[in-house]
C-alpha positions in Angstrom: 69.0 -19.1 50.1 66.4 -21.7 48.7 66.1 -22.1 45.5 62.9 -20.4 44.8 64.2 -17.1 45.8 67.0 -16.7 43.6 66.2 -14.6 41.5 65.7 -15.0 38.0 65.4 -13.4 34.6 61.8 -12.7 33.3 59.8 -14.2 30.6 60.7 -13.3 26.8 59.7 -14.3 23.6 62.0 -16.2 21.2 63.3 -15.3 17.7 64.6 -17.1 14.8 68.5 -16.3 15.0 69.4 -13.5 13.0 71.3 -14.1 9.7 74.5 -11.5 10.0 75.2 -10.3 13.8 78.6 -7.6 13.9 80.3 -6.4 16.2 82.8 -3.4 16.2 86.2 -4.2 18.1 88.7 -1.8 19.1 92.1 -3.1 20.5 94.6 -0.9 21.6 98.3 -1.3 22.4 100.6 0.9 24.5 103.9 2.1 23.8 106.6 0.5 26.3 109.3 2.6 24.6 106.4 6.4 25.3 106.3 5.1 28.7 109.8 4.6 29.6 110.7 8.3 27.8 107.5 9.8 29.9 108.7 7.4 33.3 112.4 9.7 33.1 110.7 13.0 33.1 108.5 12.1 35.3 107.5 14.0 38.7 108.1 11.9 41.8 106.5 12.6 45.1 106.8 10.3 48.0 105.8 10.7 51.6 106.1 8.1 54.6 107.9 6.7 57.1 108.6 3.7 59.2 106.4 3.0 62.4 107.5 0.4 65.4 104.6 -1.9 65.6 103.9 -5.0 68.0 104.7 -7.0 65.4 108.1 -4.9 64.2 109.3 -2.1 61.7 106.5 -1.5 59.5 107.0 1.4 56.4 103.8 3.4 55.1 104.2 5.6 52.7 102.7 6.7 49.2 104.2 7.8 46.0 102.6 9.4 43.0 103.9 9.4 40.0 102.7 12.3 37.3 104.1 11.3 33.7 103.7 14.3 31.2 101.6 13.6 28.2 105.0 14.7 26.1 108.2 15.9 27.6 107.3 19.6 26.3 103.4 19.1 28.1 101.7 19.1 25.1 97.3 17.5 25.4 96.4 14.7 23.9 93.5 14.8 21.2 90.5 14.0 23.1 90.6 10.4 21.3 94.3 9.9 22.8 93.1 10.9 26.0 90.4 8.8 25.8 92.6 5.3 24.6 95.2 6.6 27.9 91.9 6.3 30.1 91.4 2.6 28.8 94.9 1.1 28.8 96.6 3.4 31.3 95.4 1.6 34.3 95.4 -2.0 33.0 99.3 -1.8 31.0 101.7 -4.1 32.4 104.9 -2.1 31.7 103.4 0.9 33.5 103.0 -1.1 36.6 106.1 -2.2 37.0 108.1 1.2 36.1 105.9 2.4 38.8 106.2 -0.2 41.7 110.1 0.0 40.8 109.9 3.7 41.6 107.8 3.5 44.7 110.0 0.6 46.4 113.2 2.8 45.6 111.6 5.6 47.3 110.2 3.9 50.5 113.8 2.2 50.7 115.4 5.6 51.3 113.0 6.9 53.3 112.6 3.2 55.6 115.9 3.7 57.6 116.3 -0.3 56.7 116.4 -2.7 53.8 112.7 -3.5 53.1 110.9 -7.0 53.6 108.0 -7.9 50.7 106.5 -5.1 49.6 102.9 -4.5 49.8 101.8 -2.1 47.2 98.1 -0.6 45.9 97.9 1.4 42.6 95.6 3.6 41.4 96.1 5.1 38.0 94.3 8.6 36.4 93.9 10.6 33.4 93.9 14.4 34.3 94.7 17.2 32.9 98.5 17.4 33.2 99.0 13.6 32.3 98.9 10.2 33.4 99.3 10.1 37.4 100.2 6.8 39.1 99.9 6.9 43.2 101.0 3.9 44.6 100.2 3.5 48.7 103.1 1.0 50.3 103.4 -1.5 53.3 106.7 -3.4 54.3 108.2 -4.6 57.0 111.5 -3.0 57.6 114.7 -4.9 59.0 116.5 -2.3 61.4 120.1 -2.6 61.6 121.1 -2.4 64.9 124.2 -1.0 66.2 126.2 -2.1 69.1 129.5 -2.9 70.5 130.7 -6.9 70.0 132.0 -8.1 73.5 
């Protein structure tokens, strides 16, 4: 692209600087020890199975992962629900509860032990709670049996 088509922003008038600028901040931290508790009552659904490729084994499956808002299913206020919309997706400790609990579940479903695992998540707020799906590739290492000579 030459330079004289990038484009570029328009013409503005200066100011003088202002004298106080603010700026509101709102941080949030999550609870590693609420989403361990909401991680053992959690409802786990997994689908898949393990497909013979050109190129070997190979396991596709999803799991999702619905965490209750509270082990009795109480709502959130709308402001909790709102802070679980923002950190929810991004937490680390979510993550990897999840990913553990997805590579469990396409290693019994896999008929083999599981190569590196390949994994997409997608994390949403709804009504029932927090629900984590998480879509899996791997190869799979098929034991093969057969008589020694």
């Amino acid at each position: 692209m030459p330079p004289s088509a990038i484009p570029r922003p328009g013409l503005a008038k200066a100011r003088p600087p202002a004298i106080v600028r603010s700026r509101e901040l709102a941080l949030y931290q999550a609870n590693d020890a609420g989403w361990r508790l909401a991680i053992e009552v959690a409802d786990v659904v997994s689908e898949g199975r393990a497909e013979v490729e050109a190129r070997g084994v190979v396991y596709y499956g999803t799991t999702s992962v619905l965490l209750p808002f509270t082990p009795a299913g109480a709502a959130p206020s709308p402001e909790e629900l709102a802070a679980l919309a923002l950190v929810a997706p991004l937490d680390p400790h979510l993550r990897v509860r999840a990913l553990r609990i997805a590579r469990r579940e396409a290693g019994l479903r896999s008929g083999g032990d599981l190569g590196s695992v390949h994994a997409e998540l997608t994390v949403v707020v709804e009504a029932r709670g927090v629900r984590v799906s998480i879509d899996v590739v791997a190869p799979v290492a098929v034991e093969r049996s057969g008589t020694h000579a």
